[in-house]
C-alpha positions in Angstrom: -23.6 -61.0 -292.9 -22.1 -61.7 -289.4 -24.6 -62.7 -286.8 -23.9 -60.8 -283.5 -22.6 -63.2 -280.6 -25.3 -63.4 -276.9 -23.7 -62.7 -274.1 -24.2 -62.9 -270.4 -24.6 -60.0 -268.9 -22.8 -60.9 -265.7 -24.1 -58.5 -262.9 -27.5 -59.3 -264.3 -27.3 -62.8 -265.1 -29.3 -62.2 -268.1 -28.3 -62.4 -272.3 -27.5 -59.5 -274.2 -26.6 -58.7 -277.9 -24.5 -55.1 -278.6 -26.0 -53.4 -282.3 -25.6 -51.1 -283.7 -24.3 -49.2 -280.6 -27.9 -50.2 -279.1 -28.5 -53.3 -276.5 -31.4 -55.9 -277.1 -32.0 -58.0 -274.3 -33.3 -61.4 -274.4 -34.2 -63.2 -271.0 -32.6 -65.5 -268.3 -29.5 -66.9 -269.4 -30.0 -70.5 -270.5 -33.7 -70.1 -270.5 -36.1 -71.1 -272.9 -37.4 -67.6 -273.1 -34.1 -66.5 -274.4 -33.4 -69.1 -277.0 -36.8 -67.7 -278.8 -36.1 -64.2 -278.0 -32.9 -64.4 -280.3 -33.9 -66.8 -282.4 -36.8 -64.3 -283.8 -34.4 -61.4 -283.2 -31.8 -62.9 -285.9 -34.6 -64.2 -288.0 -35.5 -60.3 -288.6 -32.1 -59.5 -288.7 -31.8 -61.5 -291.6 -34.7 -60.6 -293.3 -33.6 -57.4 -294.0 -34.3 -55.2 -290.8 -31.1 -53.7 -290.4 -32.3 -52.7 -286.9 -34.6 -55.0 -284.9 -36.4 -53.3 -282.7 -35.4 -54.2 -278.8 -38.8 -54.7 -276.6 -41.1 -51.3 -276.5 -41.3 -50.0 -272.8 -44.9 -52.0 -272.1 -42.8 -55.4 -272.3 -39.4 -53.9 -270.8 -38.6 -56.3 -268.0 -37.0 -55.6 -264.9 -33.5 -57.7 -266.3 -33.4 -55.0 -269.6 -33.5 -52.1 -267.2 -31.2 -53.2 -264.5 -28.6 -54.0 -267.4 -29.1 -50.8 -269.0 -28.8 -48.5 -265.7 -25.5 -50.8 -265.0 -23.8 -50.1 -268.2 -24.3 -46.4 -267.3 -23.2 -46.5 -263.8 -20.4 -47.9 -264.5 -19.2 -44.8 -266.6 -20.7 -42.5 -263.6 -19.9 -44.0 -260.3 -16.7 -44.9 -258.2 -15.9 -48.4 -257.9 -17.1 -48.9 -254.2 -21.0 -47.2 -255.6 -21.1 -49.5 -258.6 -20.4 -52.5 -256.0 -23.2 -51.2 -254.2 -25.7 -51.3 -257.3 -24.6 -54.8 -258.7 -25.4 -56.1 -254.2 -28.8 -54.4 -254.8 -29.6 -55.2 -258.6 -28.7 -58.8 -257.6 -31.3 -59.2 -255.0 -33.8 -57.8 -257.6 -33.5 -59.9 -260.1 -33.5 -63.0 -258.3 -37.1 -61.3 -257.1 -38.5 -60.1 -260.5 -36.0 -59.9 -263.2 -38.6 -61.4 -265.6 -41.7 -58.9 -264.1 -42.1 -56.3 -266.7 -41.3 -52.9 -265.7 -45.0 -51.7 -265.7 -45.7 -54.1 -263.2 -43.3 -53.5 -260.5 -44.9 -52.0 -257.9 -44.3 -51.3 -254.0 -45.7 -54.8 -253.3 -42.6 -56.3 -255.6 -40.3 -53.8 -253.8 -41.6 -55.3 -250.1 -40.6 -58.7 -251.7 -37.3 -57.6 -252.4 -36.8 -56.5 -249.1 -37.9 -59.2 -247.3 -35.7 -61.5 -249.5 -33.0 -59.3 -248.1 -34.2 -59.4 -244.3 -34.1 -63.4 -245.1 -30.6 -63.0 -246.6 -29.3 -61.5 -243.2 -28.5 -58.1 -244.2 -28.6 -55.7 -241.7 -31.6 -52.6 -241.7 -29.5 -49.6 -242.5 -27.9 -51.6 -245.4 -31.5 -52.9 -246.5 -33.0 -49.3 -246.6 -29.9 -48.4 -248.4 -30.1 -51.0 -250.8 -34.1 -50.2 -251.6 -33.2 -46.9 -252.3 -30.5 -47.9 -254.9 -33.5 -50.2 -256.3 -35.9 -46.5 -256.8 -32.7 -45.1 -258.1 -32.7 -47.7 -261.2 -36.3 -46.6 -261.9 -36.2 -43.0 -261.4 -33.2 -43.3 -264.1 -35.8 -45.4 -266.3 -38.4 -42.2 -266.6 -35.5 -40.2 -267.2 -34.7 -42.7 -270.4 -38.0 -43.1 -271.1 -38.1 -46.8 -270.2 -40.5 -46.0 -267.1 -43.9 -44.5 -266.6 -43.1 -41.8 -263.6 -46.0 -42.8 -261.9 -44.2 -46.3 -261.8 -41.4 -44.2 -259.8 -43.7 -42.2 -257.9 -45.4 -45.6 -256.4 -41.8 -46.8 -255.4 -41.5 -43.8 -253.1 -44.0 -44.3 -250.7 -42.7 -47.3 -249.6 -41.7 -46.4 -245.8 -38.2 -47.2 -244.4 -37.7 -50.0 -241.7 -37.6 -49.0 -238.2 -35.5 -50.3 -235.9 -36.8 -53.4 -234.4 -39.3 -53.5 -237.1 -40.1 -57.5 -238.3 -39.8 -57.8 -241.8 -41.6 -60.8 -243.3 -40.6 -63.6 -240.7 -37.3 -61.8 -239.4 -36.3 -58.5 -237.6 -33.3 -57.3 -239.4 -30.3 -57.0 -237.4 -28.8 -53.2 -236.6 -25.7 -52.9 -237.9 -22.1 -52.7 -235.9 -20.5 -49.7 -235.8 -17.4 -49.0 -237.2 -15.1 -48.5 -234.1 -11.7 -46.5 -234.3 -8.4 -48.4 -234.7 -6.6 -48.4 -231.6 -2.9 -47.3 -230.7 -1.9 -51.1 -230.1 -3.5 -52.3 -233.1 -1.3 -50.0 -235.3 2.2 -50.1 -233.5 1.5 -53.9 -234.1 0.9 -54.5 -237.3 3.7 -51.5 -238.1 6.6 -53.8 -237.6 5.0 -56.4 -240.7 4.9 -54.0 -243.1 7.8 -52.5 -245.3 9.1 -48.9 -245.1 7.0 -47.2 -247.6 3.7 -48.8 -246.2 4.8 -47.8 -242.5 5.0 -44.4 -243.7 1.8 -44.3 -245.9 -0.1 -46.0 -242.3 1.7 -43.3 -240.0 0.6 -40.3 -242.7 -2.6 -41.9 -242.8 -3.0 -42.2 -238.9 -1.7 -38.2 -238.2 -3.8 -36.4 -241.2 -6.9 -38.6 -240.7 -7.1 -38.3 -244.7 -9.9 -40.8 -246.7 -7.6 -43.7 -248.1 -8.7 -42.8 -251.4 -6.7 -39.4 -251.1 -3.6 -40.6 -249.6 -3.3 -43.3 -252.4 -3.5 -41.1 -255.1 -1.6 -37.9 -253.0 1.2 -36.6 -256.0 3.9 -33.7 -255.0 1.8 -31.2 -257.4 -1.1 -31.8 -255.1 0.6 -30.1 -252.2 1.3 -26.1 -251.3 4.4 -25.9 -249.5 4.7 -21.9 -249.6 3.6 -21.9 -245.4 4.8 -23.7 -242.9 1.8 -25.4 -242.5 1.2 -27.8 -245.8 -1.9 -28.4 -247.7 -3.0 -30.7 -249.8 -5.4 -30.3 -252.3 -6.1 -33.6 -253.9 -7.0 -33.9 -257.9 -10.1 -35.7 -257.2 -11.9 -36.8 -254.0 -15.3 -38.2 -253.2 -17.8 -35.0 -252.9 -15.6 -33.1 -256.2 -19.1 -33.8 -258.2 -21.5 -31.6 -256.1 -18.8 -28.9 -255.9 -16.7 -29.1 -252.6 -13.2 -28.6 -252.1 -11.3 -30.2 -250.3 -8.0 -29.7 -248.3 -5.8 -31.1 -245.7 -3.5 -29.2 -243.0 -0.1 -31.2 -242.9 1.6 -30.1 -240.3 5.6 -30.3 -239.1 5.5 -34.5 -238.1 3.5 -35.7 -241.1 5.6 -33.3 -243.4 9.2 -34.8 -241.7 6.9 -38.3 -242.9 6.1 -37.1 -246.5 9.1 -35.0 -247.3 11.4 -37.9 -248.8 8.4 -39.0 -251.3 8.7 -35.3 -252.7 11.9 -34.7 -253.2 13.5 -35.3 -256.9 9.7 -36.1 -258.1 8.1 -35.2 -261.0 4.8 -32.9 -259.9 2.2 -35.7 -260.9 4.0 -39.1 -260.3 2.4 -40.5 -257.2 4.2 -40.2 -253.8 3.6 -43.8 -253.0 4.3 -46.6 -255.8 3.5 -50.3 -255.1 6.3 -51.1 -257.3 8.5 -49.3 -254.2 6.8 -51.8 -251.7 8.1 -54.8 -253.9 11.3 -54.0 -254.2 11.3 -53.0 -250.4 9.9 -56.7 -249.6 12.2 -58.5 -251.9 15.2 -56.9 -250.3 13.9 -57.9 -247.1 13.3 -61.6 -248.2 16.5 -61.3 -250.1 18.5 -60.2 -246.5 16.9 -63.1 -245.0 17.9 -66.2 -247.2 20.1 -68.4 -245.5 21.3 -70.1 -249.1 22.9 -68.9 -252.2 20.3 -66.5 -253.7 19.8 -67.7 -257.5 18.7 -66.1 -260.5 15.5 -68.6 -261.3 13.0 -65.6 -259.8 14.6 -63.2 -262.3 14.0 -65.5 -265.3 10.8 -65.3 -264.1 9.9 -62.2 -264.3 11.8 -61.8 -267.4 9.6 -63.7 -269.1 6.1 -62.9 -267.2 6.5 -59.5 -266.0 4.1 -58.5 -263.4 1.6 -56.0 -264.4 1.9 -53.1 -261.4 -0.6 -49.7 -260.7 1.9 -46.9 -261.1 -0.4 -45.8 -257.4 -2.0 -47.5 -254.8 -5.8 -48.0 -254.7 -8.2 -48.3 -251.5 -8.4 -52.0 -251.7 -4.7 -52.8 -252.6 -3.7 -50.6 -249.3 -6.3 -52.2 -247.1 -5.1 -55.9 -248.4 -1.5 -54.7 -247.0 -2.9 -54.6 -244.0 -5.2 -57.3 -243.7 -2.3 -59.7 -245.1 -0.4 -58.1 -242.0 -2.7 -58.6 -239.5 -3.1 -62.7 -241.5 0.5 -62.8 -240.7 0.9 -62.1 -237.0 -2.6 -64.1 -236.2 -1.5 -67.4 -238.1 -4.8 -69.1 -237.9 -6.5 -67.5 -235.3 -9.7 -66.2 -236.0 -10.4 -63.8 -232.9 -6.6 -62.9 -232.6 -7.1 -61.7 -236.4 -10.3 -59.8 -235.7 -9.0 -58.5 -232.4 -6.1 -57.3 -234.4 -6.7 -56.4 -238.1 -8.7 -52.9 -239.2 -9.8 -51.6 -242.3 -7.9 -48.3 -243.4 -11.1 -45.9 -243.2 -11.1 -46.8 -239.6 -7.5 -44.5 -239.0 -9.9 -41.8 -239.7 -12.6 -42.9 -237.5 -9.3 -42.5 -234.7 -8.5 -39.0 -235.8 -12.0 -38.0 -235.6 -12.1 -39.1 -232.2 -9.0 -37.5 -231.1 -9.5 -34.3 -232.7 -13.2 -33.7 -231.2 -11.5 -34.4 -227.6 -9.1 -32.1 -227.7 -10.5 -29.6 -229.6 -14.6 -29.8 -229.9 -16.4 -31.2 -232.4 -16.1 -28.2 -235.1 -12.3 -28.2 -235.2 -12.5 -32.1 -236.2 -14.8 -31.4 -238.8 -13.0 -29.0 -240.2 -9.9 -30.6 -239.7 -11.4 -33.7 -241.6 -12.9 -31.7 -244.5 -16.5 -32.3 -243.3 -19.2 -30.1 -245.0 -21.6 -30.7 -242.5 -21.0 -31.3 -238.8 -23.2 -34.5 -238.7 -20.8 -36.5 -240.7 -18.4 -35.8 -238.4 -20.1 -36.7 -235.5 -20.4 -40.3 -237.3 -17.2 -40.6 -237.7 -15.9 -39.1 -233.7 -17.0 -40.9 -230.8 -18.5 -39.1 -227.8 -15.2 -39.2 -225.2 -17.1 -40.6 -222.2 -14.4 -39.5 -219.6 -14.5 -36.1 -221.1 -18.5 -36.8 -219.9 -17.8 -38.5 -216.3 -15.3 -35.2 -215.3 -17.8 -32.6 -215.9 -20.8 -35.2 -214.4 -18.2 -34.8 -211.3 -17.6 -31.1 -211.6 -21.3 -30.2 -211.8 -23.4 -33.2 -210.2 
């Protein structure tokens, strides 16, 4: 009979076997706790159980339950949610990952958050995070890992205020995200090869989230009118129901229109394998020597495994590298310079509520609800000062 391998769970930090398409936890990695845990586990494997039981809900800890809501979040959320829950599950275990389950009450929970206060994390992210923590528990009743009323006590716990002192600290607020500026982008355009200056310039006109240009393919897009739209297969609010579409008018389209001719309806407009052939003919133009062969025997024999698509973070490394290269070494110059793709949309936003109100940029930016958008525009303060002129 094979004896199943422990593993570390990695996001939990904690040992784990897979049997029997079930999960049996164990303790802290490396702890003593553990060692016995499996020890007595294999011992009744052996004997003839041909499925030990894994630890009945009055000794669940904290660790078993994190690991378990992980490994179903990871089937159910996007990449940059998941992120989110490893951040918070992190902080929790380092808290009370051995406190059994039963135990955890809003007093643990204020521990958590003050351990996050002490950390430096600002107080929207800390609420944010706390609620990700009641999230992993409300899933635990649902399983039948948690009493409710466990889940019931977590809820009452009040969110911090601003300038409210947690523990020994008062969290800091946190910066808001400002909207890239003209200079920024005609900047950093002149780094980047053709495809990515196109991709940033679409970006910058449709005021699009990054995660639907990347994935924006031919079949996506009605070009019956002479106004575009695109429809993209997936986007962030598809599981409560929303659609979503984008106007593309006549100076994104003269933009777009070469990545749609001659392709297949679902092969993705923009390819990185395009961007590196793009840079190597620029290198390649560049060389002052003989170009040789060697970096084609290279790639012979290690071929470089490419997304047939871009994703958020590939795009946004594009332009951080850019921004790296301009700066050199220069810290400020860098964070004077370099932005973060979402913030193109932030600049949209902004534009679009100035010159025509607030409900044309939400609907221009696919909002659902006019509060989101007024996160993302900012309030044009001249627009403000003329009419504090006008009328006194």
């Amino acid at each position: 009979m094979r004896i199943p391998e422990r593993k570390v769970h990695k996001a939990s930090g904690h040992d784990r076997v897979r049997w029997n398409k079930e999960e049996y936890w164990f303790g802290k990695h490396g702890s003593q706790e553990s060692d016995d845990r499996y020890k007595a586990w294999v011992a009744e494997l052996l004997a003839g159980n041909p499925d030990p039981p894994s630890r009945p809900r009055q000794l669940l800890e904290v660790d078993e339950l994190a690991g378990r809501f992980l490994d179903m979040a990871k089937r159910r959320y996007s990449r940059g949610e998941y992120h989110n829950l490893r951040q918070a599950i992190g902080a929790l275990l380092k808290k009370h990952g051995d406190t059994r389950v039963d135990n955890f009450g809003p007093k643990a929970l204020i521990e958590v958050r003050e351990a996050m206060a002490t950390a430096g994390w600002p107080r929207p992210r800390i609420n944010e995070q706390i609620n990700r923590v009641r999230r992993i528990f409300r899933w635990g009743v649902s399983q039948e890992l948690v009493h409710v009323h466990t889940s019931l006590a977590l809820r009452e716990l009040l969110p911090i205020r601003k300038g409210e002192k947690v523990g020994d600290v008062v969290p800091p607020e946190s910066t808001p995200v400002k909207p890239a500026k003209a200079s920024q982008i005609e900047q950093i355009l002149p780094e980047l090869v053709p495809q990515l200056v196109d991709m940033l310039q679409l970006h910058a006109i449709v005021g699009m989230r990054p995660g639907d240009l990347v994935i924006m393919r031919p079949g996506d897009i009605d070009r019956s009118d002479d106004v575009w739209v695109y429809r993209p297969a997936s986007h962030k609010n598809e599981w409560r129901g929303q659609h979503l579409a984008y106007a593309i008018g006549p100076r994104a389209q003269k933009i777009l229109a070469p990545y749609l001719e001659n392709r297949k309806p679902h092969v993705p407009c923009f390819q990185p394998a395009v961007t590196r052939k793009q840079r190597q003919e620029i290198v390649h133009a560049k060389r002052k020597t003989k170009r040789t062969n060697q970096a084609t025997k290279r790639l012979i024999k290690r071929p470089m495994k490419i997304k047939d698509h871009y994703t958020t973070q590939s795009y946004g490394r594009a332009i951080r590298r850019a921004a790296e290269r301009l700066t050199k070494d220069d810290r400020e110059a860098f964070l004077a310079l370099h932005f973060a793709p979402n913030r193109l949309r932030h600049t949209k936003a902004t534009e679009l509520r100035a010159s025509h109100g607030i409900e044309a940029a939400r609907v221009a930016l696919g909002h659902s609800n006019i509060s989101t958008t007024l996160i993302y525009a900012e309030a044009d303060l001249a627009k403000a000062k003329a009419i504090a002129l006008e009328s006194g």
